[in-house]
N, CA, C and O atoms as a DFTB+ gen file, in Angstrom:
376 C
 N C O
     1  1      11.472      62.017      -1.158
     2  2      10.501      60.948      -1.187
     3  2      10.108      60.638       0.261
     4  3      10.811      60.654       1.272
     5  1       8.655      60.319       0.091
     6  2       8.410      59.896       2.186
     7  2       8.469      58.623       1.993
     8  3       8.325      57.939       0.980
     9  1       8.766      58.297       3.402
    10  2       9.274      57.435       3.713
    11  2       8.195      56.399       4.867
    12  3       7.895      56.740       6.011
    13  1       7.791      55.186       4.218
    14  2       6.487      54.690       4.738
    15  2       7.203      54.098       5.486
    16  3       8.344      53.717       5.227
    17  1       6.235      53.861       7.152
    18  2       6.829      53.675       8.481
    19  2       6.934      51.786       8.233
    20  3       7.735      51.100       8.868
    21  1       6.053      51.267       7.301
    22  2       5.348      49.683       7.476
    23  2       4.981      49.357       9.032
    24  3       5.380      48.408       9.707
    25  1       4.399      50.064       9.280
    26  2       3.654      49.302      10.430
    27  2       3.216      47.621      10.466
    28  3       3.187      47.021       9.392
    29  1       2.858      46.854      11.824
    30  2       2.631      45.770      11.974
    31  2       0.758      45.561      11.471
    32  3       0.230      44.520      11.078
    33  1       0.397      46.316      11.577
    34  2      -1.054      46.783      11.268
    35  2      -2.024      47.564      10.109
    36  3      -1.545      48.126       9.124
    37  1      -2.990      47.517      10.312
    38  2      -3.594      47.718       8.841
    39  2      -4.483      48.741       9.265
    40  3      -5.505      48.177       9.656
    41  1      -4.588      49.964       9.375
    42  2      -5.599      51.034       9.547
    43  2      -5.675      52.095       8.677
    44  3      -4.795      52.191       7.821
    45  1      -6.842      53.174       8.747
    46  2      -6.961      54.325       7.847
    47  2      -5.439      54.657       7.819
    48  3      -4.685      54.336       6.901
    49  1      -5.118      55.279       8.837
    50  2      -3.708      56.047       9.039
    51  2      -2.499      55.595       7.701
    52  3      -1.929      56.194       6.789
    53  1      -2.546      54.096       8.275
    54  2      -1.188      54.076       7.410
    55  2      -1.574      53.495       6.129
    56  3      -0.618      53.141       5.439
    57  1      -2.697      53.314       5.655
    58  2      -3.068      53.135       4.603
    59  2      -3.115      54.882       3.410
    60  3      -2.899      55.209       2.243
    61  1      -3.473      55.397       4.502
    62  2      -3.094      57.163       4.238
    63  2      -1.391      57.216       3.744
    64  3      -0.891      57.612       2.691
    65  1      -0.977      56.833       4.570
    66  2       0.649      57.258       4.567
    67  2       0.963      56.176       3.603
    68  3       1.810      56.332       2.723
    69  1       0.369      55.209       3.741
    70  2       1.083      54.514       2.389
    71  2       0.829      55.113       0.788
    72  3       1.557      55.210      -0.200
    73  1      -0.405      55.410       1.042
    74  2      -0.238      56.097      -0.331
    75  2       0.397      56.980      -0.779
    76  3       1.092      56.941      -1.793
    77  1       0.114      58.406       0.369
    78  2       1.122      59.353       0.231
    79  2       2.797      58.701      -0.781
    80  3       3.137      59.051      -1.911
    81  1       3.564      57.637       0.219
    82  2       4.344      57.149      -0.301
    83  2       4.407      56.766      -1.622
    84  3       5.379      57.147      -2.274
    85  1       3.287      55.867      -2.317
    86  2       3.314      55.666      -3.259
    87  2       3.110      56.564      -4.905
    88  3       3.417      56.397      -6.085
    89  1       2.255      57.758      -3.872
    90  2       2.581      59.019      -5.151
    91  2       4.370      59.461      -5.257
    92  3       4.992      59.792      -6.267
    93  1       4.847      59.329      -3.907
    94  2       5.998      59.945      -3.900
    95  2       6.827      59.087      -5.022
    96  3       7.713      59.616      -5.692
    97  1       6.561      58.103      -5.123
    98  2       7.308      56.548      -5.773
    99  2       6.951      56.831      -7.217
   100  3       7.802      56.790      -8.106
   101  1       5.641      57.127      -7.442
   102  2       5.082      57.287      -8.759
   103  2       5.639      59.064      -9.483
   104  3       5.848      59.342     -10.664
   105  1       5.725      59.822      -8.464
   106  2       6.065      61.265      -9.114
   107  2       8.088      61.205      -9.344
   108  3       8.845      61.893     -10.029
   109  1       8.262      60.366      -8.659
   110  2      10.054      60.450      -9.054
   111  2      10.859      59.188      -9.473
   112  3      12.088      59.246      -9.425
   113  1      10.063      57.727      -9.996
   114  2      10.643      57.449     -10.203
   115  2      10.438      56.860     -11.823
   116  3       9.664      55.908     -11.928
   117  1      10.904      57.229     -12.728
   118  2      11.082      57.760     -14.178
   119  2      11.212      55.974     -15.180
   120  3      10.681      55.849     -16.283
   121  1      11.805      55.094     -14.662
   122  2      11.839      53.898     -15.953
   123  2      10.965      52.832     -14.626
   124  3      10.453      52.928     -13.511
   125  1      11.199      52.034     -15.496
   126  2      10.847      50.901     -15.089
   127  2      11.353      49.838     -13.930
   128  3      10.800      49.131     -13.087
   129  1      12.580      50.085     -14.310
   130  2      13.593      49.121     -13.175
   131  2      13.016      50.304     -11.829
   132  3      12.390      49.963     -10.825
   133  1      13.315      51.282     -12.078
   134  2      13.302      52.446     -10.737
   135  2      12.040      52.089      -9.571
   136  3      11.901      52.015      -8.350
   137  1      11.275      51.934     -10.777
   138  2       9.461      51.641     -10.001
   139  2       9.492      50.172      -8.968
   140  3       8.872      49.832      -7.960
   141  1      10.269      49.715      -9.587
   142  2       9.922      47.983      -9.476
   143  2      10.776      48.051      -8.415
   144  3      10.407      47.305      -7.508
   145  1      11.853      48.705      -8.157
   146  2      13.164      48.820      -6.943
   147  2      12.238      49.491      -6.269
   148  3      11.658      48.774      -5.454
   149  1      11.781      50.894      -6.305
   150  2      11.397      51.727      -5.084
   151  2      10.018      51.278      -4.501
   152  3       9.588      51.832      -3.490
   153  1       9.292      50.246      -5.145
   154  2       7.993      49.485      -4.782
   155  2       7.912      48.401      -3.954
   156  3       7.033      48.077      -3.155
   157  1       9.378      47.666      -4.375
   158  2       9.436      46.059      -3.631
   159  2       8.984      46.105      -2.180
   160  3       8.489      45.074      -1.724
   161  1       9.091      47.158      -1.411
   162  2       9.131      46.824       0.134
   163  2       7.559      46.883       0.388
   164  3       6.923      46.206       1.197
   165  1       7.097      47.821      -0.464
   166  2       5.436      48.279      -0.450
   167  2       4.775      47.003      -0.966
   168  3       3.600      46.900      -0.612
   169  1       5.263      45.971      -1.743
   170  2       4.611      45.185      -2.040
   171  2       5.059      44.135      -0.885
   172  3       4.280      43.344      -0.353
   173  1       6.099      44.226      -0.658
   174  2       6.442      43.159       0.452
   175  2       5.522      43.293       1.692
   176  3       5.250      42.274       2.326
   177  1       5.104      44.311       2.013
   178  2       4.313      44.928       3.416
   179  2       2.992      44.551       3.158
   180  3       2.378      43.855       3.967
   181  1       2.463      44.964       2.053
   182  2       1.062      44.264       1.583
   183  2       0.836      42.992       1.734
   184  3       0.183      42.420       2.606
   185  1       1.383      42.593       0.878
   186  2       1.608      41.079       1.020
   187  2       1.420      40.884       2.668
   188  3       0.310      40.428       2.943
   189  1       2.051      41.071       3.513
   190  2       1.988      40.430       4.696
   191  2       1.203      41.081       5.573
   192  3       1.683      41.135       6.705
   193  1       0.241      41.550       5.438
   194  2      -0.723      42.627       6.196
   195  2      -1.747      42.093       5.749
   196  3      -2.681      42.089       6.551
   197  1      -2.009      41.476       4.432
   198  2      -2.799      41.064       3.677
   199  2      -2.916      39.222       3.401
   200  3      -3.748      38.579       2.759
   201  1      -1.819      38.817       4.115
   202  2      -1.540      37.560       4.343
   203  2      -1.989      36.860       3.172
   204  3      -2.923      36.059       3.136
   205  1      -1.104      37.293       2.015
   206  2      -1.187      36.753       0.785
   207  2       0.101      36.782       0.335
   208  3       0.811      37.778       0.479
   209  1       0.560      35.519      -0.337
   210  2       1.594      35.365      -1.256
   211  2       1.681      36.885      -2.269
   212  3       0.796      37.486      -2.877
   213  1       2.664      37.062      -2.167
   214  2       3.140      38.286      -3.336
   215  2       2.253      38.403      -4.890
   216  3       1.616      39.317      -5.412
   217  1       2.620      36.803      -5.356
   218  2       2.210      36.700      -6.581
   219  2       0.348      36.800      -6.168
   220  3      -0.390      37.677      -6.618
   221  1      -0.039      35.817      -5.347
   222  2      -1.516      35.598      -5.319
   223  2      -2.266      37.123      -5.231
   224  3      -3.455      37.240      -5.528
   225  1      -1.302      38.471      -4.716
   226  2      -1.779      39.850      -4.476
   227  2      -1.785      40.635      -5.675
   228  3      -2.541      41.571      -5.934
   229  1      -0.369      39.903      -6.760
   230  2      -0.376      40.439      -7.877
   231  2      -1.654      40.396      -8.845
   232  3      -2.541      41.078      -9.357
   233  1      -1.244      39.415      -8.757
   234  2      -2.770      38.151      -9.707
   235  2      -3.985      39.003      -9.280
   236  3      -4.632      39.296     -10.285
   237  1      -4.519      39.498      -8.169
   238  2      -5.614      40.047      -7.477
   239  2      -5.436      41.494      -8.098
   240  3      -6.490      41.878      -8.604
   241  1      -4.509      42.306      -8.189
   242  2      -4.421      43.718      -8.643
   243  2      -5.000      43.815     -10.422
   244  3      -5.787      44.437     -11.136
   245  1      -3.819      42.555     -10.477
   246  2      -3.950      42.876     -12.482
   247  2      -5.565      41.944     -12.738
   248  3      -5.989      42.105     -13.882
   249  1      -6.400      41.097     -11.901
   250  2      -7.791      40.611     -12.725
   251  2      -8.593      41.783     -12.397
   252  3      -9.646      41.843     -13.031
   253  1      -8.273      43.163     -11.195
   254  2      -9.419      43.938     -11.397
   255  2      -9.386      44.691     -12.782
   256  3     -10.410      45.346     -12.978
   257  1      -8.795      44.728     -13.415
   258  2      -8.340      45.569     -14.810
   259  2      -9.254      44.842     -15.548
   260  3      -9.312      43.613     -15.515
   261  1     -10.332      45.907     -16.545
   262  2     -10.943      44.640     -17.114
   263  2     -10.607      45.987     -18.680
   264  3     -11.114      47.057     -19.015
   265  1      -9.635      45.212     -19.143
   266  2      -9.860      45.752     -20.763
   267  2      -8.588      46.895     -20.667
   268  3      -8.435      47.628     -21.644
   269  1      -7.897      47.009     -19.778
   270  2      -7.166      48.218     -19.768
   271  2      -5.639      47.596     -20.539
   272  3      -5.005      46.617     -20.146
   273  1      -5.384      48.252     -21.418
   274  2      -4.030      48.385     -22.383
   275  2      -3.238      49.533     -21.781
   276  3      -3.777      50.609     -21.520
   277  1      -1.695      49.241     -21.523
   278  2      -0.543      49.503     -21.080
   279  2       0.168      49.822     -22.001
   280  3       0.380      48.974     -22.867
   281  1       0.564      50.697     -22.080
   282  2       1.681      51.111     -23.561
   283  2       3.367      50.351     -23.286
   284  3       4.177      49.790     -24.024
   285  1       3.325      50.677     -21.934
   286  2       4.834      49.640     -21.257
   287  2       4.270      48.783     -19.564
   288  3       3.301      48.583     -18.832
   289  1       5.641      48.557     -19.727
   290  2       5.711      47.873     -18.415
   291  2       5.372      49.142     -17.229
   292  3       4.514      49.117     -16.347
   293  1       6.485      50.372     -17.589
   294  2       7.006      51.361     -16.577
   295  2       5.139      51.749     -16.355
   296  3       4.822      51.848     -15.170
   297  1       4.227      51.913     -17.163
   298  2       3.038      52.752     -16.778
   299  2       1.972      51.449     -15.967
   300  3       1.259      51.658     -14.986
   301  1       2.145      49.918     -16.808
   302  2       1.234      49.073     -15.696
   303  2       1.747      48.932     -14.775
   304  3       0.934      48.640     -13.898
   305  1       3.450      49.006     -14.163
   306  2       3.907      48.829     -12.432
   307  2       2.616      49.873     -12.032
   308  3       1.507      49.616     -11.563
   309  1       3.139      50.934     -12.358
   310  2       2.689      52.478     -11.901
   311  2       0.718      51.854     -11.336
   312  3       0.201      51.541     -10.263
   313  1       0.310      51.942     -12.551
   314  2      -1.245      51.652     -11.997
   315  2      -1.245      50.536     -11.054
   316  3      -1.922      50.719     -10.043
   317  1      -0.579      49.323     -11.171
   318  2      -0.522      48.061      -9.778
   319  2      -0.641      49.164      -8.838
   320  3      -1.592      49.584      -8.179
   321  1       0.765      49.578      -8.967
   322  2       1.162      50.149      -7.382
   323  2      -0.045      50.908      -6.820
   324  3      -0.404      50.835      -5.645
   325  1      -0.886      51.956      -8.172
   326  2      -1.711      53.136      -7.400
   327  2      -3.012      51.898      -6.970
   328  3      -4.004      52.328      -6.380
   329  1      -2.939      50.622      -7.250
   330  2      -4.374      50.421      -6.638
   331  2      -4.203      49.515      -5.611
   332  3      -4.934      48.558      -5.358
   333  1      -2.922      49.960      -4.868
   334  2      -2.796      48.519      -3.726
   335  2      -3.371      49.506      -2.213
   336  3      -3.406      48.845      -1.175
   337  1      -3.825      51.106      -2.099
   338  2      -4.242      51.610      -1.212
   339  2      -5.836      51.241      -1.148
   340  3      -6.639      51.112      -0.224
   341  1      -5.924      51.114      -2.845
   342  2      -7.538      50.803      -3.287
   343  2      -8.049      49.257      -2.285
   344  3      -9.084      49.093      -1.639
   345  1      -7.004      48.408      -2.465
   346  2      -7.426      46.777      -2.134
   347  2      -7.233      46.902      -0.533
   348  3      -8.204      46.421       0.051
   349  1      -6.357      47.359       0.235
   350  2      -6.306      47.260       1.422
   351  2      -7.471      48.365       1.910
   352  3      -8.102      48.004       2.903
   353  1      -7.772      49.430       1.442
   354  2      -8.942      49.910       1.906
   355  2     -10.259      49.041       2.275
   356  3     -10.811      48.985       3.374
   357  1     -10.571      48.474       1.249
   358  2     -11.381      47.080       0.918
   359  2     -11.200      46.267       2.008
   360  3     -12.131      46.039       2.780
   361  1     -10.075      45.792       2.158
   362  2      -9.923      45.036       3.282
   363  2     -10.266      45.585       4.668
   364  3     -10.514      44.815       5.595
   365  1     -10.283      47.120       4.833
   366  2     -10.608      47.806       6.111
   367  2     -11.990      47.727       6.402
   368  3     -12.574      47.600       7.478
   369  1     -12.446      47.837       5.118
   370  2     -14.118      48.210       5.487
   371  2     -15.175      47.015       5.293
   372  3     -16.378      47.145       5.068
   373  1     -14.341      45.643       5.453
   374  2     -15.412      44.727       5.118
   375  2     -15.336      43.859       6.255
   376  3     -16.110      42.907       6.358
């Protein structure tokens, strides 16, 4: 699995490498608890790069979903996680 540096900063680069990371997170880790353990720090880093409460970033991931059904928990972590490169991109280019 790679291993994301969390930089103090928000650029292409490590928005690159963060994702990288987060496929790595999404291709090996198999239930639910696994996702939610190998994610916490990625959400913790967002959060503060993004200078938003955890929950207020959550809340922001799950209202872009408009209509999308989750069969479990283990597959909606999974999509959160793949669209937090999506929101900080956003944040780069505006």
């Amino acid at each position: 699995m790679s291993l994301f540096s969390f930089p103090n900063y928000l650029d292409a680069s490590s928005v690159s490498e963060l994702e990288n990371s987060i496929i790595d997170i999404c291709n090996t880790c198999k239930t639910y608890d696994e996702i939610k353990a190998a994610s916490a720090p990625i959400w913790d880093w967002t959060s503060r790069v993004l200078q938003k409460p955890p929950d207020e970033l959550r809340h922001e991931i799950e209202t872009h979903e408009t209509d999308e059904v989750f069969p479990d928990d283990y597959r909606e972590e999974k999509d959160h996680l793949l669209k937090i490169p999506l929101l900080l991109l956003e944040k780069l280019n505006h």
